[in-house]
C-alpha positions in Angstrom: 56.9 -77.8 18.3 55.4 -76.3 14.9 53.7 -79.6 13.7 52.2 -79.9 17.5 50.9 -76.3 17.4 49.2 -77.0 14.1 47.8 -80.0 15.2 46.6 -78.4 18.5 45.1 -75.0 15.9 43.4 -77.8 13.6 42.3 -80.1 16.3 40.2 -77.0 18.1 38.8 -75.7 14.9 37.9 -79.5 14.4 36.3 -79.6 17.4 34.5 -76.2 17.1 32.8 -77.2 14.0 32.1 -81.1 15.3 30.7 -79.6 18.4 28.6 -77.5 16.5 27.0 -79.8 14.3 26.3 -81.9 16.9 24.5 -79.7 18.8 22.5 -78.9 15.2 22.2 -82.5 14.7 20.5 -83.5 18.2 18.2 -80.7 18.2 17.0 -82.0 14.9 17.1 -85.7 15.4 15.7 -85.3 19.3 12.4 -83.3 17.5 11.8 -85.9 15.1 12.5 -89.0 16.7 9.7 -86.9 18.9 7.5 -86.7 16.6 7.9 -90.3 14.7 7.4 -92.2 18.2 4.3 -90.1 18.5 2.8 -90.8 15.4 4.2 -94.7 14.9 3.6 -95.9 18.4 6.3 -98.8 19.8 5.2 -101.5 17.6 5.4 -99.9 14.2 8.3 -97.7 15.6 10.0 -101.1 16.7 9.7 -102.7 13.6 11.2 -100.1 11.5 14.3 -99.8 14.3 14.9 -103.0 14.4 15.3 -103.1 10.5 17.4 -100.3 10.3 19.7 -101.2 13.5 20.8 -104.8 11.7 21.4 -102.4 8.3 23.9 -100.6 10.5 26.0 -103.5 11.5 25.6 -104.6 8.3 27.1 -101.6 7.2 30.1 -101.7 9.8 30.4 -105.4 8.8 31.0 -104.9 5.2 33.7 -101.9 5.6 36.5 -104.8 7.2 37.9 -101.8 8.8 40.0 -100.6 5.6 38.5 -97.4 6.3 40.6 -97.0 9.5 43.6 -98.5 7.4 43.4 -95.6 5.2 42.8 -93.0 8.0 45.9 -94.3 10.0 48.7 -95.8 7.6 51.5 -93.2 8.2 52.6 -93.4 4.1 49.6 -93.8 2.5 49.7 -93.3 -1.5 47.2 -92.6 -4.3 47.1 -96.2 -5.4 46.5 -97.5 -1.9 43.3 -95.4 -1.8 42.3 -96.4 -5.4 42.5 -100.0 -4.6 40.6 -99.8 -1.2 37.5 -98.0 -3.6 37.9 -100.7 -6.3 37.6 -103.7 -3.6 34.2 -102.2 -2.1 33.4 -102.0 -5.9 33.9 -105.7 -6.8 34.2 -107.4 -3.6 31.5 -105.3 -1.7 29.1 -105.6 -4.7 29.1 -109.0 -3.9 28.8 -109.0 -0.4 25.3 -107.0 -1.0 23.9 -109.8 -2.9 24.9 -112.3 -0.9 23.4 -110.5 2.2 20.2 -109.5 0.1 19.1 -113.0 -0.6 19.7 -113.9 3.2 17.3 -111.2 4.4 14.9 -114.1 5.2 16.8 -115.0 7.7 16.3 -112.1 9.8 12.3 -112.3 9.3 12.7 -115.8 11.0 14.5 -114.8 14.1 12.7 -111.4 14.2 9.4 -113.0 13.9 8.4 -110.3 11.7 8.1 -110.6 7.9 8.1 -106.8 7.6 11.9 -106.9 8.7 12.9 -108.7 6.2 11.0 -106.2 3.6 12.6 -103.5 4.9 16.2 -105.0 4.5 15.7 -105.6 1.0 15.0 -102.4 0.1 18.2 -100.9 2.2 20.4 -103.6 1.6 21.9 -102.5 -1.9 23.0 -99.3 -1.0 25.6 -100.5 1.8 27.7 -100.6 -1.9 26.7 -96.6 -2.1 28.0 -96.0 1.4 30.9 -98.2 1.2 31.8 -95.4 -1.8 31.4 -92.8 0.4 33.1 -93.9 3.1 36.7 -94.0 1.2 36.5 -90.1 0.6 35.1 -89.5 4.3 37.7 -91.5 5.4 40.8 -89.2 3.5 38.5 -86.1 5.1 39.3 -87.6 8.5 43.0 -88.4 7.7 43.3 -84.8 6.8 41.7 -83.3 9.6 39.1 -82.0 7.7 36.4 -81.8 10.5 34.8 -78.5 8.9 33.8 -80.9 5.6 33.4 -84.3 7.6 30.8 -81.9 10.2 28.8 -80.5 7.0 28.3 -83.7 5.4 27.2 -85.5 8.4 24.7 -82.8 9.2 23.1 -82.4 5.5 22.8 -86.4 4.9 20.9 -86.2 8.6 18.9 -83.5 8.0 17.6 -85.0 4.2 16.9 -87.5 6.6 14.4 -85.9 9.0 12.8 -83.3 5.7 11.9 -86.9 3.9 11.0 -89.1 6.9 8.9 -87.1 8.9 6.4 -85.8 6.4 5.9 -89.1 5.1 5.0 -90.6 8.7 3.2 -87.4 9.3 0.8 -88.0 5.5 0.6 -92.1 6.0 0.9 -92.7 9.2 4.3 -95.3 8.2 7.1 -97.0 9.0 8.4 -96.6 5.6 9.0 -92.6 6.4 12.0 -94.2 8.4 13.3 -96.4 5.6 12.9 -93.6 3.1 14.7 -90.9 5.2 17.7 -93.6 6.0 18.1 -94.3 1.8 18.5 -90.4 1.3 20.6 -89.8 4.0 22.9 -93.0 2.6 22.9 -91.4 -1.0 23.5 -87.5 0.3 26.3 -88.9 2.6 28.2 -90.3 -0.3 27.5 -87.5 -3.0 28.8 -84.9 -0.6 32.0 -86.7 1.1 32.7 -87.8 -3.2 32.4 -84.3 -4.2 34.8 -82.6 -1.4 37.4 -85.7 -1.5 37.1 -87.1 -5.2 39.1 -90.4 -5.2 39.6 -92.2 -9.4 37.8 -95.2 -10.0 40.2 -98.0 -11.1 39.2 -101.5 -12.3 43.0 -103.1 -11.9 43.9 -105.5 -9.3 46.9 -104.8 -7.5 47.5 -107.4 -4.6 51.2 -105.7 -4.0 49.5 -102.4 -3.0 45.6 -104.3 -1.2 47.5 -107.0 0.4 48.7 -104.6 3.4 45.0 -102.9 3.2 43.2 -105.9 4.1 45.8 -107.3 6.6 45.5 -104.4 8.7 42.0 -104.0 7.9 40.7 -107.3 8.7 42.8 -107.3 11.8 41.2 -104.0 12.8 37.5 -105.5 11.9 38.5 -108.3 14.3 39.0 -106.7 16.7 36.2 -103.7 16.1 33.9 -106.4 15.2 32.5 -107.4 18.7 31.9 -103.9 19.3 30.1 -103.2 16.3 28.1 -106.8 17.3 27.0 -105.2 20.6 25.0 -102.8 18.2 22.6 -106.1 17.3 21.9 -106.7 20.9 18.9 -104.4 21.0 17.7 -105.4 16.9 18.8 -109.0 17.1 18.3 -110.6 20.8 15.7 -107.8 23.0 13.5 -108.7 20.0 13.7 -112.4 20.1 13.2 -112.1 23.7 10.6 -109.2 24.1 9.2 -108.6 20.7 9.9 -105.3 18.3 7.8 -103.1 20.7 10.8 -103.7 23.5 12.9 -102.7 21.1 11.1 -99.3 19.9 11.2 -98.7 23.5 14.3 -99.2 24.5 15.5 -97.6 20.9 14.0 -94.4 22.6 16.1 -94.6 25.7 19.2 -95.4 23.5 18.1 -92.4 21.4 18.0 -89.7 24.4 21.4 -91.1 25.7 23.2 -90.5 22.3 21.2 -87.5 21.6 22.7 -86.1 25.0 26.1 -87.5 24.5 27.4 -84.3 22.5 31.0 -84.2 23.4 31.7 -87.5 23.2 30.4 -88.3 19.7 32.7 -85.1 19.0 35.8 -86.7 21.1 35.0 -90.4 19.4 35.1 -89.1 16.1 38.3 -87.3 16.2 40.2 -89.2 18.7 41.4 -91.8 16.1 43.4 -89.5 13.6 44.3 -87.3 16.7 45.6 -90.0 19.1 47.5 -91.4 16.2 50.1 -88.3 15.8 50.4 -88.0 19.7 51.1 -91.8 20.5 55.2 -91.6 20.5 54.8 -88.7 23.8 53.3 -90.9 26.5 53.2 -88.0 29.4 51.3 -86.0 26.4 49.3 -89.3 25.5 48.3 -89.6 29.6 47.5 -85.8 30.3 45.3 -85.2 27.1 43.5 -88.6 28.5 42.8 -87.7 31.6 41.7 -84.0 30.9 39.3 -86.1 28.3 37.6 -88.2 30.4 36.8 -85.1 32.9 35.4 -83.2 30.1 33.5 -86.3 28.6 32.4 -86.8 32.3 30.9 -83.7 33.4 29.8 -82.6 30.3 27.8 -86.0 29.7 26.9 -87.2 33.1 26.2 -83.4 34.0 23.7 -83.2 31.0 21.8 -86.4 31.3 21.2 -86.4 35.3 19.4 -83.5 34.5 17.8 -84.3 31.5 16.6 -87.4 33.9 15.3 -85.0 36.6 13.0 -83.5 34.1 12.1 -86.4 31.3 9.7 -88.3 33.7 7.5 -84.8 33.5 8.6 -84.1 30.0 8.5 -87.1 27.6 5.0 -88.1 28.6 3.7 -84.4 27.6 5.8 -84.9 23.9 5.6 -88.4 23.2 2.7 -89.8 25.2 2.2 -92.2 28.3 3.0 -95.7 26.3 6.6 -94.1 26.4 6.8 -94.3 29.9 9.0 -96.9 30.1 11.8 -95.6 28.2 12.2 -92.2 30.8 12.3 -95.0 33.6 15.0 -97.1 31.8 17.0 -94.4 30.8 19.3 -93.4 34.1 20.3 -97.1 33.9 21.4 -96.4 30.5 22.8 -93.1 31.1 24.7 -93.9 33.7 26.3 -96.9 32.3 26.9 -95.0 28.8 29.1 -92.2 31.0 31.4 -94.9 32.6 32.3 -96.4 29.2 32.4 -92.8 27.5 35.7 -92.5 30.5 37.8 -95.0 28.3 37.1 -93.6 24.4 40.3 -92.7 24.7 42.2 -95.5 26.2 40.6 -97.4 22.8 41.1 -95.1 20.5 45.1 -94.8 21.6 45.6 -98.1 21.8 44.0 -98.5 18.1 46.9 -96.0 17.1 49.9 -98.0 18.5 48.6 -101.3 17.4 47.3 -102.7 20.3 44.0 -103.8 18.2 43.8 -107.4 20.1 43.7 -105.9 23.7 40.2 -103.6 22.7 39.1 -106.5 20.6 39.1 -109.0 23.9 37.5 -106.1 26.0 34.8 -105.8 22.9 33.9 -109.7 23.3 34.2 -109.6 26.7 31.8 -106.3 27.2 29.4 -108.3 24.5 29.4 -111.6 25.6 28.3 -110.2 29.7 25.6 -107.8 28.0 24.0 -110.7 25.8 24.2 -113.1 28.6 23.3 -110.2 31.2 19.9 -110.1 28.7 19.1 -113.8 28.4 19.1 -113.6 32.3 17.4 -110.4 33.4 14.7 -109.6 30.6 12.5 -112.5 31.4 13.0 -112.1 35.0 12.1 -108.0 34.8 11.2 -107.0 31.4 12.6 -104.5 29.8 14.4 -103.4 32.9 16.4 -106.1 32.4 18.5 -104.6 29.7 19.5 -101.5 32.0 20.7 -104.3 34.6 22.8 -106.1 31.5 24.3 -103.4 30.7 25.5 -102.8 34.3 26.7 -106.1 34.3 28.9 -106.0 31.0 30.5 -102.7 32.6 33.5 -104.6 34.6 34.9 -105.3 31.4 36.4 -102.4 31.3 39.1 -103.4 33.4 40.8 -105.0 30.6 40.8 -101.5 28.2 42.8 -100.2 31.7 45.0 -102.5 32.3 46.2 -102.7 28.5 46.4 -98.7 28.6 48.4 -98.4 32.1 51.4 -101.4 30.9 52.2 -98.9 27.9 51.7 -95.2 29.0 51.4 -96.1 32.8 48.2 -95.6 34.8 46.0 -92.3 34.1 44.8 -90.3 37.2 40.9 -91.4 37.2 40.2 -88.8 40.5 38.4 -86.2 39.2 36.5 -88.7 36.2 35.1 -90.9 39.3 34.1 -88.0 41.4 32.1 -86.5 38.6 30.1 -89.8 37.8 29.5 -90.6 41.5 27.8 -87.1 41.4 25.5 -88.0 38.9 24.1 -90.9 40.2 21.6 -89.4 43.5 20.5 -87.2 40.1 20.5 -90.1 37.5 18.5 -93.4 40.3 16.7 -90.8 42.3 14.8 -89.6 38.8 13.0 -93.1 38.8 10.9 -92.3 41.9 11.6 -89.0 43.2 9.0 -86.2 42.5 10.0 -83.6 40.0 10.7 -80.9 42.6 13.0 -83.3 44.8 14.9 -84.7 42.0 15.8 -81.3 40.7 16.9 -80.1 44.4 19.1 -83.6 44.8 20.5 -82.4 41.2 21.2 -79.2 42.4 22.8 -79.8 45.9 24.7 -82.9 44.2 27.0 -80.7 41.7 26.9 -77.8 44.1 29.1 -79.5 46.3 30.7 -81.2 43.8 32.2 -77.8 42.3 32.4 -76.8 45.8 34.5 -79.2 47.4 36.5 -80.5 44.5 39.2 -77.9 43.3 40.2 -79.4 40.1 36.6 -80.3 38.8 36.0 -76.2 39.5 39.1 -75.4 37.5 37.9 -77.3 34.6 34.5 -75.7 34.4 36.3 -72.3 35.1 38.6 -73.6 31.7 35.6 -74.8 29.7 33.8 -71.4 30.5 37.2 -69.5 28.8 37.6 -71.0 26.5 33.9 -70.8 25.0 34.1 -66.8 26.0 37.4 -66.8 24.1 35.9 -68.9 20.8 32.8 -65.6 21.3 35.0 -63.1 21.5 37.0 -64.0 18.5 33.9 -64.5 16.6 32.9 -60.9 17.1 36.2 -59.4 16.5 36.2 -61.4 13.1 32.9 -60.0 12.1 33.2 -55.9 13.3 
């Protein structure tokens, strides 16, 4: 009962300060993505995007998942850690050059030299964040969300103070590239400083042979996710050209921007979910509380984020943006449904299960790229809203593997609160500004209205944030 309360005390804390840098975070990257789209345009803005999305799943790539190893093995020891850092600093090293002198190859199927360029320039310091991520990943293990929030918010914010004067003074790309080095090399000095793990240059197979096997098994299975993530980089820019893929980038951009809770939820569901994973009526009623919250707080927020962009993001960013407010209740939308099952994926990480989410991953990626080939030269760029509707019954899978160990979770309330955003979300596309906002209002009035337990959990949300302000001032008088 003690080690649940302390989980439950660290766990809210953790999700106080999460919440809060996220909110800090999105008010910062929202401005400057803002005011780099502005400036760059969708061409120049594509080109840099598309760069810097392959550098992320090159980054994902190279990690082989020992970072969740070391965030989720129950007796992890000092050496395990040690030897984790010493293979991203002989292996990894190596993995860098290798993937440095293929750069070409992304030139070719990008058709754009300056791709390539940029990826030479970025490529070395996926060693510097493969560093960092050993000491951020003891952070998470320890439920150290305070430090984890910090260092995530500085290395963004060096970001934004070094990309978007440069962008501003040459009118260049190379303001993004330059902000994403910084934020690389802040992100590891801070998460080295607050977790300081020994360097060691001695190979010890006895203590890295259980590492990489639960690593690599992990990556596997993690791997076809973190593929999805080159759909817009690797194959809307083969198909559409870079500016398709500044454009939709934008889109992509406002959903995560607006996604607050559940980049808080993600983030700490896998070292939560692992301690809770032997009390499956615990396991089921924390899940389906999560997906209401992840529900009406996301949905909520972008329906009416959609009722207002079509007025709004041609004002900030300019016409030639257009496209990306109409694409983006597609998006939204289909971002909310798989936001519901974070947490089926994130439990069934914990117990093992790492083959079930890895055949849901292939499956969701292999419908989206296909959903791509066939829609985006039938409709443009609407095409990749359409794609990702189609990847969506893949989901099924993620349930199904969820319900034979813990039974099935109560999706009521969850289904109710998406089918509520969608008049707001499809009605945005065509509706006047006026109508959509009176659909969004009618839409969730009845929804609180009519649906008792959707009304108790905004009644419990509204507590507990007047409980979290009361506290604060009590603490400072």
């Amino acid at each position: 009962m003690q080690i649940a309360k302390n989980l439950k005390g660290k766990v809210l804390k953790g999700s106080i300060y999460l919440t809060v840098r996220q909110l800090l975070s999105a008010g910062f990257s929202l401005v400057s993505t803002v005011v780099i789209a502005r400036v760059l345009g969708p061409q120049n803005y594509g080109i840099a995007v598309t760069a810097i999305g392959i550098l992320y799943f090159l980054k994902w790539t190279v990690r082989l998942g020992l970072n969740a190893y070391l965030v989720r093995k129950p007796d992890l020891s000092k050496d395990d850690v040690e030897q984790v850092l010493f293979f991203y600093n002989t292996v990894g090293i190596a993995f860098c050059v290798v993937l440095w002198l293929a750069t070409p190859i992304f030139a070719w199927w990008t058709g754009r030299t300056e791709v390539a360029q940029i990826l030479r320039c970025l490529v070395p310091l996926l060693w510097v964040d493969m560093v960092g991520g050993v000491s951020m990943s003891m952070l998470e293990r320890d439920l150290r969300f305070n430090l984890i929030s910090l260092t995530d918010m500085l290395a963004q914010f060096s970001n934004y103070l070094l990309s978007v004067p440069i962008v501003l003074i040459w009118n260049s790309y190379w303001g993004l590239v330059a902000g994403t080095a910084l934020q690389i090399i802040v992100y590891t000095s801070l998460a080295s400083y607050f977790y300081r793990v020994s360097w060691c240059w001695c190979w010890r197979w006895q203590a890295l042979k259980p590492a990489l096997y639960y690593g690599l098994t992990f990556y596997c299975s993690d791997w076809f996710f973190t593929l999805k993530s080159l759909t817009v980089p690797a194959v809307v820019s083969r198909l559409a050209g870079v500016e398709a893929v500044g454009i939709i980038n934008i889109a992509l951009r406002l959903v995560q921007q607006l996604s607050l809770l559940r980049e808080v939820i993600r983030r700490m569901s896998m070292s939560v979910m692992a301690k809770l994973m032997s009390d499956p009526q615990t396991t089921r009623r924390i899940l389906d509380r999560g997906m209401a919250y992840v529900g009406l707080l996301m949905s909520g927020v972008c329906a009416l984020f959609a009722c207002i962009a079509p007025w709004a993001i041609p004002e900030l960013v300019g016409t030639k943006w257009l496209l990306s407010v109409q694409i983006f209740p597609l998006l939204a939308l289909t971002a909310s449904v798989d936001a519901l099952f974070d947490l089926h994926k994130a439990t069934l990480y914990a117990i093992g299960h790492n083959n079930a989410v890895g055949y849901r991953n292939a499956v969701s990626t292999g419908l989206l790229w296909l959903g791509c080939w066939l829609f985006i030269p039938w409709v443009g760029l609407w095409g990749y809203g359409l794609a990702e509707l189609f990847a969506l019954p893949s989901l099924f899978s993620i349930h199904q593997s969820f319900a034979k160990v813990y039974g099935s979770p109560n999706y009521w309330s969850a289904f109710w609160i998406i089918l509520t955003a969608i008049p707001s979300l499809i009605g945005s596309i065509w509706l006047p500004l006026l109508v959509r906002l009176g659909v969004f209002i009618v839409s969730y009035g009845l929804l609180f209205m009519l649906n008792q337990n959707v009304r108790a959990l905004l009644l419990e949300l509204w507590s507990i944030a007047t409980q979290s302000i009361k506290r604060k001032i009590v603490k400072t008088s």
